[in-house]
C-alpha positions in Angstrom: -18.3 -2.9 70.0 -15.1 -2.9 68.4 -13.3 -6.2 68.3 -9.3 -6.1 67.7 -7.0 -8.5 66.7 -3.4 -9.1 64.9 -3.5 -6.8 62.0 -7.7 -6.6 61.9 -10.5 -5.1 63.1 -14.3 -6.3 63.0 -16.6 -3.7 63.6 -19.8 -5.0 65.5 -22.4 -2.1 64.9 -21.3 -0.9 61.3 -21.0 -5.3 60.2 -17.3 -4.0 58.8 -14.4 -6.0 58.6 -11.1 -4.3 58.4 -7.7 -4.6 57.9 -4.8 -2.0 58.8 -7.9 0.3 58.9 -8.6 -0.8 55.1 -12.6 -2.3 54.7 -12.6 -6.2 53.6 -15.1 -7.5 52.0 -17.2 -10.1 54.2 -20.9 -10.7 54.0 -23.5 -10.4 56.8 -23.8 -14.1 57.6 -20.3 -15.4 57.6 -19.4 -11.8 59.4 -22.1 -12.6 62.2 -20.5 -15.9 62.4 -16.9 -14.8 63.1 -19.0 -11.9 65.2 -20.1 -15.1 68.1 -16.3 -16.5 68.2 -15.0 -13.2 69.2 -17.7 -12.2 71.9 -16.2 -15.7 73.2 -12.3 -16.0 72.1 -10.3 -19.3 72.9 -14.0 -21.0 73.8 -15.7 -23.9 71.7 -19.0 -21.9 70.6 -21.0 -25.1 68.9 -22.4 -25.8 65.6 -25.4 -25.9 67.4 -25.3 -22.6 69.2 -24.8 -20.7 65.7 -27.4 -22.9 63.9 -30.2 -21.5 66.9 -28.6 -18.0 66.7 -28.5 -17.4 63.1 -30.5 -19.4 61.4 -32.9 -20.4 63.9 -34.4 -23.5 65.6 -37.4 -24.3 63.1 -34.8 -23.7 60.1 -35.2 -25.9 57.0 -32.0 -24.5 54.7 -29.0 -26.5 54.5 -27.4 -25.5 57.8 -24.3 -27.5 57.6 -23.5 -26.4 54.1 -24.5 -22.9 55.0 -22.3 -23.0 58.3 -19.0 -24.6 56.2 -19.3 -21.7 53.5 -19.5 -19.3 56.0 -16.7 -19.9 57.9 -14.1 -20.9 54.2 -15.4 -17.1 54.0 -14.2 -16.0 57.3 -10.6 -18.1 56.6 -10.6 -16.2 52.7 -11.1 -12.9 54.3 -8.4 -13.2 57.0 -5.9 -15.1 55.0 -6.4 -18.2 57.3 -6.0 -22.0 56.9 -8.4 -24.8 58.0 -4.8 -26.8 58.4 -2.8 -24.1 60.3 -5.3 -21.7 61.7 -4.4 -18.6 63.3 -7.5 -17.1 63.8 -10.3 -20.0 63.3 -9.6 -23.2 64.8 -12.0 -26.2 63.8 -13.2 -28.8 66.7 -14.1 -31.8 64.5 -18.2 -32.5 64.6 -18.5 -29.7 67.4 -17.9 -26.4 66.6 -15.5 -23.7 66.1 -12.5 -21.6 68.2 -11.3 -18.7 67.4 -7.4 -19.0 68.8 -6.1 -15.4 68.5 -5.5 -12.9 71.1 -9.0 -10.9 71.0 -8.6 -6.7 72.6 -12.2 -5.6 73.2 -12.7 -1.7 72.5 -16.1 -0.4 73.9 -17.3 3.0 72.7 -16.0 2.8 69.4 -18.2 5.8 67.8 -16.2 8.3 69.5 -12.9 6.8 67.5 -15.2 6.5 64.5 -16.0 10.3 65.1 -12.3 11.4 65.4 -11.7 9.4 62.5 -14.4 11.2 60.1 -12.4 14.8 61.7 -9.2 13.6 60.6 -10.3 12.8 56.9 -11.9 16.0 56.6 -8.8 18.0 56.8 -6.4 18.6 53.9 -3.2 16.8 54.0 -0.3 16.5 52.3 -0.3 12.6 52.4 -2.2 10.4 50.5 -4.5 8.1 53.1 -5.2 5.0 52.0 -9.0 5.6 51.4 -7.9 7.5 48.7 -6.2 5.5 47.0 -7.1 3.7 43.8 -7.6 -0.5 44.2 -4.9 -2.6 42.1 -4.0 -6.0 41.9 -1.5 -6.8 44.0 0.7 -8.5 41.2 1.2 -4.9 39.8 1.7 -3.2 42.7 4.5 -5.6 44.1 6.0 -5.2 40.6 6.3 -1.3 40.4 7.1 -1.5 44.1 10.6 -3.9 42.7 11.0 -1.4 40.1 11.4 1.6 42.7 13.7 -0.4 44.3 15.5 -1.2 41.5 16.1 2.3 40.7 17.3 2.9 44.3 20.1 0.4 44.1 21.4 1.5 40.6 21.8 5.1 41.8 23.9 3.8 44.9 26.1 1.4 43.2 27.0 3.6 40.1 28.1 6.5 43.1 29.8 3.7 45.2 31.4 2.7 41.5 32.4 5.9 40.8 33.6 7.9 43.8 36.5 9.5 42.0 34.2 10.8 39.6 31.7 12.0 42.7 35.0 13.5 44.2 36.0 15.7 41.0 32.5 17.0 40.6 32.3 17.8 44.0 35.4 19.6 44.3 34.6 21.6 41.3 31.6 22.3 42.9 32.9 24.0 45.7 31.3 22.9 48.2 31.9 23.1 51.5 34.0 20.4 52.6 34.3 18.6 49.7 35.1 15.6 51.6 32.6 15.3 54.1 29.8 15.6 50.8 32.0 12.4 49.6 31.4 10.7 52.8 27.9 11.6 53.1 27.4 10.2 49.4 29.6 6.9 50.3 27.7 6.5 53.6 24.3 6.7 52.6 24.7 4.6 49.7 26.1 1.9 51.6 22.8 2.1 54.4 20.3 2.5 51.4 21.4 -0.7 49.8 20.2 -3.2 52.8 17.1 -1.0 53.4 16.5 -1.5 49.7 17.3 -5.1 49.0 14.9 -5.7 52.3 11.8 -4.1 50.7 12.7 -5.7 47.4 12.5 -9.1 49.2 9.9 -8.4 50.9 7.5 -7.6 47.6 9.1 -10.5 46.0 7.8 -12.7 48.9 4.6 -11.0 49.3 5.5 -10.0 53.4 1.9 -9.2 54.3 3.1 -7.1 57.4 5.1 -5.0 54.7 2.4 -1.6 55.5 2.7 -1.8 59.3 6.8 -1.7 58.9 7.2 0.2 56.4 5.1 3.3 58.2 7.8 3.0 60.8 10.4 2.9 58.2 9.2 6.0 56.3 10.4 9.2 58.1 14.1 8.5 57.7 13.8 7.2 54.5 11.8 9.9 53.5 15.5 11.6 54.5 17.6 9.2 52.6 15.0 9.6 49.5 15.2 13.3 50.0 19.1 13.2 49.8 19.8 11.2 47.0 17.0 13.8 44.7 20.2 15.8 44.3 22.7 12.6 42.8 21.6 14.1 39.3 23.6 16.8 39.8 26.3 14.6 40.3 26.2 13.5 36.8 26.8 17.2 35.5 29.2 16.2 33.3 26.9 14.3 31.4 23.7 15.8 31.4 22.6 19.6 31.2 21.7 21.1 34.3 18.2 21.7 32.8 17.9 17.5 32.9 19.2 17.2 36.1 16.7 19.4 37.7 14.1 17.9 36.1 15.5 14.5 37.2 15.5 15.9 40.9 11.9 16.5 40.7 11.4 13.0 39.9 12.8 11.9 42.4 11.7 14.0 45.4 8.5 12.9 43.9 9.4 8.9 44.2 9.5 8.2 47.8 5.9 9.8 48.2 4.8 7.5 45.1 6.2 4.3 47.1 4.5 5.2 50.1 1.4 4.8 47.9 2.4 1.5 46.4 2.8 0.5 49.9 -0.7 1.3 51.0 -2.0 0.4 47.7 -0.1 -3.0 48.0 -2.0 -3.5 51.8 -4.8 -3.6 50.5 -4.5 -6.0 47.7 -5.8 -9.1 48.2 
C-alpha cells in the first residue's frame, strides 16, 4: 500500500518514507506510527490504540515517552510543527490526527517495477538517486552563484547593445537586427526568471524541485542561447577563449538542474 500526500510518499510494504521520490530517513517505530494515522486520515486514532498496536497490552517501556519521540520524529521528517501542523495534528490527552489530504495507491509493486526499468536504462540526465548528498547551505549557495552569473551576462548585453550591434553586424549575420532583438529580448525574460530562483534559494522555497522541473525545458532554451554571448565579446577575447567559455556554459544549465535536485533533498 502506497500512501500519498502533499510532496511525500510512505511506502507501507518496503517501511520507506519518501519525498519527491527521494528516501527520508524515518525509523520503524515512529514510521509504523505515522503508518495508523494514514490508514485513518482526518480521524482521532488514540494514544491508546497505538500503545495496544505497537507496543502491546502487557508493555512495561515507557509508552508515553516512547509515543512523544515517535511522533517529534514523524514532525522532523516531514518538516512539521506541533504549533501549526500540516500533516500531524495533536488532540491534547487523546491522541493524534493526521489533517492532510491522504490519495491511497494499491498495487504499488507494479510502479516499483516500472521504476527499477526506468533506472536501468542510460540517460542523459542525472536522476536524483545519483546524485551525491550535500548540505543544503552549500547547495543553495552555488545555486545563488549560477544565478549570479546569469544576471551579469544579461545586464552587461542590455548595458552594451551598441557594442552587441557592431559585433553583430560585423558578423554578418543574417539580419543583424533581429540577432539584436533576440539578445535584448531574452535578456530582459532571463532577468525575472533569475532573480526568482535567486530568491527562492535565499529563502529556502522547499517546493523549489517540483517548479523548477516545470521550469526546465524552456530554460534549458534560454541557457542554451545565451552559451554563444562569448562570442559577443570577440573583441576582447580570442576566439579560442570564447569557445571554451561556450562549453562552460552549455554545460551550466545541466549542473543547476543538479543543484536543484541535490538541493531537494537536503535536509
Amino acid at each position: 500500500m502506497l500512501f500519498k500526500f502533499g510532496v511525500y510518499e510512505a511506502d507501507a510494504g518496503k517501511g520507506e518514507l519518501r519525498k519527491h521520490g527521494l528516501r527520508v530517513k524515518l525509523h520503524a517505530q515512529p514510521f509504523q506510527v505515522l503508518t495508523m494515522m494514514l490508514e485513518r486520515p482526518g480521524e482521532l486514532v488514540s494514544r491508546e490504540e497505538m500503545r495496544t498496536r505497537l507496543w502491546g497490552s502487557d508493555t512495561f517501556v515507557d509508552f508515553d515517552h516512547g509515543l512523544n519521540t515517535a511522533v517529534n520524529k514523524i514532525r522532523d521528517a516531514l518538516n512539521d510543527s506541533a504549533a501549526r501542523p500540516r500533516y500531524v495534528e495533536t488532540v491534547p490527552g487523546k491522541g493524534y490526527r493526521f489533517v492532510a489530504p491522504v490519495e491511497r495507491v494499491d498495487g504499488a509493486a507494479p510502479a516499483a517495477a516500472a521504476a527499477v526499468e526506468h533506472a536501468g536504462r542510460p540517460g542523459v540526465l542525472s536522476t536524483p538517486e545519483e546524485l551525491p548528498a550535500a548540505p543544503r547551505k552549500v547547495v543553495r549557495i552555488l545555486i545563488l552563484m549560477v544565478q549570479a552569473l546569469y544576471l551579469s551576462f544579461y545586464l552587461m548585453a542590455l548595458a552594451n547593445l551598441r557594442e552587441v550591434d557592431d559585433v553583430l553586424a560585423e558578423a554578418q549575420l543574417w539580419s543583424p537586427a533581429v540577432m539584436l532583438g533576440v539578445v535584448a529580448g531574452s535578456a530582459a525574460a532571463g532577468i525575472p526568471v533569475r532573480l526568482y530562483l535567486a530568491a527562492a534559494a535565499a529563502f529556502d522555497l522547499r517546493s523549489l524541485p517540483r517548479k523548477f522541473a516545470r521550469m526546465f525545458p524552456w530554460l534549458l532554451i534560454l541557457d542554451l542561447v545565451w552559451s554563444l554571448s562569448p562570442f559577443l565579446l570577440a573583441h576582447s577575447v580570442s576566439v579560442g577563449m570564447a569557445i571554451g567559455f561556450c562549453a562552460i556554459l552549455v554545460y551550466l544549465p545541466f549542473a543547476q538542474r543538479s543543484l536543484v535536485l541535490m538541493y531537494g533533498r537536503g535536509r
